[in-house]
N, C-alpha and C positions, 0 to 999 in steps of 0.2 A: 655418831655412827653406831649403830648394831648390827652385830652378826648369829645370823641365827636363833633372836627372842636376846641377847647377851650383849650387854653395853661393851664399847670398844675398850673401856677400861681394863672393866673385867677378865675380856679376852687377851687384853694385853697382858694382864699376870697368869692365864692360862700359859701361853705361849711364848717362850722367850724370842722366837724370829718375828712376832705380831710385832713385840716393845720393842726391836732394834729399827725396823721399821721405819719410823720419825727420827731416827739418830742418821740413820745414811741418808733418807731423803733433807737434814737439816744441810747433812756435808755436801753434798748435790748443788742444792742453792746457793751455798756460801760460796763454792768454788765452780764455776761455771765450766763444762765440760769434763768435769770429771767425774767416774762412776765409780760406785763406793758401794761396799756391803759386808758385812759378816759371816765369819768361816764357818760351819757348824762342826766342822768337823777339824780344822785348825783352829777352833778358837781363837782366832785371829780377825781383826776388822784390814780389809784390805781396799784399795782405791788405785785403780789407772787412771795415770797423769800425766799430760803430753807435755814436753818440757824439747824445745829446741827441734821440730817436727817429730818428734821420736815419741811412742805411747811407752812408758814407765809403770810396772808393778811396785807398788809400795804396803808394804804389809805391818801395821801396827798392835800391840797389846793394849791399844785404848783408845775411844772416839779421839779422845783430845791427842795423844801421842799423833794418829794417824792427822788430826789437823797441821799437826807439825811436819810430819813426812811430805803431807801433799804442799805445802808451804817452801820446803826444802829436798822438796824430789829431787834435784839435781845432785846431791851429793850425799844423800839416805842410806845411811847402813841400817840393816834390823838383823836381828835385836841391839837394844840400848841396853 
């Protein structure tokens, strides 16, 4: 992909919200129904997660922590 004459690569190290990108859309696929994205301003990766009909905020300090959150939404403290 190019944006603007500038390989997606590149762009992705211009931009830290370009690189996070392919990190929420991995968590997307992985867990169906739930949406996911990166704080800019909490520095925080977060994800709603419907757990027992009820949608859940779950807010992690890492892709991988937040796979665990949305894995265990139902009983999620943050911070760890």
């Amino acid at each position: 992909m190019r944006m603007m004459g500038v390989s997606w690569v590149a762009a992705a190290s211009m931009s830290p919200e370009i690189s996070r990108r392919p990190v929420t859309a991995q968590i997307e696929r992985e867990f169906s129904g739930v949406v996911a994205w990166y704080g800019t301003v909490t520095q925080a990766w977060w994800a709603v997660v419907r757990v027992r009909g009820k949608h859940l905020l779950v807010e992690a300090k890492s892709p991988s922590e937040l796979r665990e959150a949305i894995v265990t939404a139902r009983g999620w403290t943050w911070p760890r």
